[in-house]
C-alpha positions as CSV (number, residue, x, y, z in Angstrom):
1,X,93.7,105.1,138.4
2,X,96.1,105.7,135.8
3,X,94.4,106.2,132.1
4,X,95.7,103.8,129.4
5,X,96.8,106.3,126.7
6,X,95.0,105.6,123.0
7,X,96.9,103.9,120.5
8,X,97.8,106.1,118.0
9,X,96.5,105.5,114.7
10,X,98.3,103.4,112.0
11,X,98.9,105.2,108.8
12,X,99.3,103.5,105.8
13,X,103.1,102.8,104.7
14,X,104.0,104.7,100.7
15,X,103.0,102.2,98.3
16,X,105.5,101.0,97.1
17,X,103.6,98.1,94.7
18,X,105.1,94.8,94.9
19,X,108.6,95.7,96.3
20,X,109.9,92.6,94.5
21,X,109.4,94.3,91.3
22,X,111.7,97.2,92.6
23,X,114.9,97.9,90.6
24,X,117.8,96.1,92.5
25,X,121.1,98.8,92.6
26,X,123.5,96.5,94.4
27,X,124.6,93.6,96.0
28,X,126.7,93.5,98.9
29,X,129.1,90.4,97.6
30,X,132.5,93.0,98.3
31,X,131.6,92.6,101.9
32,X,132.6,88.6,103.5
33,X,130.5,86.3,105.2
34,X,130.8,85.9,109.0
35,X,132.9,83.4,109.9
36,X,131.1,80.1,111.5
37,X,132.6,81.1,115.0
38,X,131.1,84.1,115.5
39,X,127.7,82.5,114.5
40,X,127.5,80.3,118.3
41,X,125.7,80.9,121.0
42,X,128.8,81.5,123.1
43,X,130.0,84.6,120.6
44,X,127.0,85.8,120.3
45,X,126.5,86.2,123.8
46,X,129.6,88.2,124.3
47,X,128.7,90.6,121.5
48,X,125.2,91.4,122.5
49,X,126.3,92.2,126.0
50,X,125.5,95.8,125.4
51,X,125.0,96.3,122.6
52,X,122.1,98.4,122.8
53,X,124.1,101.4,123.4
54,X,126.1,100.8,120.2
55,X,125.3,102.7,117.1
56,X,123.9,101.0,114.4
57,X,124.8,100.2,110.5
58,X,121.4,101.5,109.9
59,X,119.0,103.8,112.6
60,X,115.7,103.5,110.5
61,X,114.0,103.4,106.9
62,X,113.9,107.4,107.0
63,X,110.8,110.2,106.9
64,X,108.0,110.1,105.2
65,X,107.6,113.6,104.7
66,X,104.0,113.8,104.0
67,X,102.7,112.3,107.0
68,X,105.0,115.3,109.3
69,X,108.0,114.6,110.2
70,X,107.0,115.5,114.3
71,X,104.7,112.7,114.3
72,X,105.8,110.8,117.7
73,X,107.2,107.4,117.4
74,X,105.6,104.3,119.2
75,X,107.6,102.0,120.8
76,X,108.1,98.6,119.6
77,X,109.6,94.9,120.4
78,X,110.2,92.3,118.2
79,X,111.7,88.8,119.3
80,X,115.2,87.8,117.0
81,X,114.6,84.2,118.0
82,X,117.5,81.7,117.4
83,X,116.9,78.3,117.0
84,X,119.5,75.9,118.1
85,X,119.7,73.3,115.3
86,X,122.0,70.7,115.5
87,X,123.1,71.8,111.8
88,X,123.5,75.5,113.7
89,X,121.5,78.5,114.3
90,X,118.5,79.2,112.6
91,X,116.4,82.6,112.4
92,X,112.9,82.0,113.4
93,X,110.3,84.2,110.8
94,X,106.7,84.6,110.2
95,X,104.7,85.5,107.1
96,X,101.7,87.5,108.2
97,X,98.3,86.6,107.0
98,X,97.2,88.1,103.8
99,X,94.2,89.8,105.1
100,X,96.0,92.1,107.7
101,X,94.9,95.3,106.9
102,X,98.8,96.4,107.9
103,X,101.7,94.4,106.5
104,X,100.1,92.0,104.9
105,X,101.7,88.8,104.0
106,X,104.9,90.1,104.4
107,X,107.8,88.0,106.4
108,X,109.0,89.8,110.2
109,X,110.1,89.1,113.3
110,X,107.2,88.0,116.2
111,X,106.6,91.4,118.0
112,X,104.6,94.6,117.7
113,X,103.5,97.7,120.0
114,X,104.4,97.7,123.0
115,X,101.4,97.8,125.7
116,X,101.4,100.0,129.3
117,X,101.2,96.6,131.4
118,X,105.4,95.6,129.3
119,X,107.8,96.4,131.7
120,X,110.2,96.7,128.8
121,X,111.1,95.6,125.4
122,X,112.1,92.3,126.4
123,X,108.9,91.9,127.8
124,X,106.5,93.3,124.9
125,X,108.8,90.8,122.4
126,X,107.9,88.0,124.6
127,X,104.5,88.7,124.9
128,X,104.2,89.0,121.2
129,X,105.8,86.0,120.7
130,X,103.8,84.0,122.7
131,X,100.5,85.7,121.3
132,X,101.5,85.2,117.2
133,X,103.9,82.0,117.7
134,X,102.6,80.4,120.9
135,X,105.9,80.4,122.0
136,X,106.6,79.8,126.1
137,X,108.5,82.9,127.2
138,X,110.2,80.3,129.9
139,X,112.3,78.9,127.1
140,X,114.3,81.7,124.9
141,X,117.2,82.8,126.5
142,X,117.7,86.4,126.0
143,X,120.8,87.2,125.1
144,X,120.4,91.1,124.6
145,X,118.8,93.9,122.9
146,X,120.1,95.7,119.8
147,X,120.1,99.2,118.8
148,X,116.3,100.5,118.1
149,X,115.1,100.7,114.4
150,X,112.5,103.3,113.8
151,X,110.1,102.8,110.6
152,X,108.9,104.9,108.3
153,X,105.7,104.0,109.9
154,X,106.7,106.1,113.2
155,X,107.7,103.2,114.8
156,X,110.6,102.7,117.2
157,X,111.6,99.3,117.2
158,X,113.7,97.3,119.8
159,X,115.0,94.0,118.5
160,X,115.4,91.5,121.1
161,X,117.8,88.6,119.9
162,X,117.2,85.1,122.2
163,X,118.1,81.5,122.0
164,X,115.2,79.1,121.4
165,X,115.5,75.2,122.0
166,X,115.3,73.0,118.9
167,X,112.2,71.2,120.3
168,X,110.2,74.3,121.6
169,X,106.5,74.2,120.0
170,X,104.9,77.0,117.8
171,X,101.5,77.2,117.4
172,X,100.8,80.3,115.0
173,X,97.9,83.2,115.7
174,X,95.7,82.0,112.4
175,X,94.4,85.1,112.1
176,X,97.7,87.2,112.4
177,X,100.5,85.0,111.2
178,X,100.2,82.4,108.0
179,X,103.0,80.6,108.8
180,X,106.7,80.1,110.6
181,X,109.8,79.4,109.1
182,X,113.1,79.0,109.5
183,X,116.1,80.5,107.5
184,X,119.5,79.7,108.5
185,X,121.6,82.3,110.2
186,X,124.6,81.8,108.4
187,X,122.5,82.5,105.1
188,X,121.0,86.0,106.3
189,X,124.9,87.0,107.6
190,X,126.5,86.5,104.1
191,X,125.9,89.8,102.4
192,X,126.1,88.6,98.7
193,X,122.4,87.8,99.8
194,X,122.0,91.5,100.6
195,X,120.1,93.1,98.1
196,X,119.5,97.3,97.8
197,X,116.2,98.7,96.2
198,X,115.7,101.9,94.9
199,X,112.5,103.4,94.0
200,X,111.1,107.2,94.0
201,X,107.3,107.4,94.9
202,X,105.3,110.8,94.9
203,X,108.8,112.5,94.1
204,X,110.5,111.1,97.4
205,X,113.0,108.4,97.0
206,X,112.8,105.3,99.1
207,X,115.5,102.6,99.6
208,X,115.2,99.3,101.2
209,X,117.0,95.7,101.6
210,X,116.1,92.3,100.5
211,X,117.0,89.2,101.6
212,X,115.2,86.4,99.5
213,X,115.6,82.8,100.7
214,X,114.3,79.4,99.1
215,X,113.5,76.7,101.3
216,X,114.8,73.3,100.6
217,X,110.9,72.7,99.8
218,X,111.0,75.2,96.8
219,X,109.1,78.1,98.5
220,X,110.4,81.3,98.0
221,X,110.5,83.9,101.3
222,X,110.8,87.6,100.5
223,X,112.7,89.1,103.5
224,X,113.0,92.9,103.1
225,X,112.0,96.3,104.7
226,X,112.8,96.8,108.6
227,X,112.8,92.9,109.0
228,X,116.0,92.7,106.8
229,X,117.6,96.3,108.1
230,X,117.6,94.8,111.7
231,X,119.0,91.2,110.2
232,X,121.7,93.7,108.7
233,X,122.3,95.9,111.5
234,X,123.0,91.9,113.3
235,X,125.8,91.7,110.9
236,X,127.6,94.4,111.5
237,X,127.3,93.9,115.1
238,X,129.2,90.6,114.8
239,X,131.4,91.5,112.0
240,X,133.2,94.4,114.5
């Protein structure tokens, strides 16, 4: 019988305090939005036919240097899941619970760690998603992977990007995710919503990108870290 290997254990991410209070140093409002053509299924569909083998705008949030930089990564999925609105596509997001003892309350993608029974990324995205979201992993339709993000946290991310029907049902993991919500796509691809963060902590600089979104309820959503690299690294994938 072949021994399930011990998951490695999680370190702590730099604190970084509340990373809305980090000094913004740009905004990306030189670069244009993507046009509404290349925001349809169909184009989107032709892009992300391999498109994991394309280099990405951004590989990962860099080292950490005080945790060893030959610390192995751990592979990852997380579902990109694309509504179909009748308005047009929307990103599907979760905001974790606050008690997590690991990302707490912070807005990602459905996905994590991927387990020895996942026959690949696609497969630990889907499982993920149906554990946090309740989502059926008969409805997305996967349209492809993109380039792997790795963390600071010494994980190697796979993003798997899928159409979901308008009427599939969520019902949200209480004790992992607090809630799921919806941004529109052709919100997160403008890049005058891209923001850049600088801050140095224990005399190592760290950058990072935020997307923040209000709803059309008033709530505010702040979308930063890996979630918004990988939203980013989406961009440029469409924009070539």
């Amino acid at each position: 019988m072949t021994s399930v290997p011990a998951k490695p254990v999680a370190l702590p991410r730099p604190v970084l305090g509340d990373p809305r209070a980090v000094p913004v140093v740009g905004i990306d409002r030189n670069l244009p939005p993507l046009a509404p053509e290349r925001l349809t299924p169909g184009f989107l569909r032709d892009r992300l036919a391999g498109a994991a083998q394309v280099e990405p705008h951004l590989r990962g949030d860099g080292v950490w240097t005080a945790w060893g930089e030959d610390r192995p990564a751990t592979p990852a999925g997380v579902l990109v899941p694309l509504v179909e609105r009748p308005e047009g596509l929307a990103v599907l997001l979760t905001r974790r619970t606050e008690h997590l003892r690991h990302h707490a309350g912070q807005v990602s993608f459905p996905g994590g760690r991927a387990e020895p029974g996942d026959a690949d990324a696609v497969a630990t995205a889907l499982r993920e998603a149906r554990e946090e979201i309740g989502l059926d992993p008969r409805l997305p339709e996967i349209l492809g992977r993109m380039p792997a993000y790795a963390t600071v946290t010494r994980f190697l991310i796979t993003p798997v990007v899928a159409l979901v029907p308008a009427q599939a049902a969520f019902q949200p993991e209480p004790n992992e995710v607090a809630e799921v919500f919806q941004v529109p796509l052709a919100f997160l691809m403008d890049p005058a919503h891209h923001r850049h963060h600088r801050i140095v902590v224990d005399g190592q600089e760290r950058r990072f990108l935020s997307m923040p979104w209000r709803s059309s309820q008033g709530q505010e959503y702040f979308i930063w870290g890996a979630t918004a690299a990988m939203l980013r690294n989406l961009y440029h994938l469409l924009a070539r």
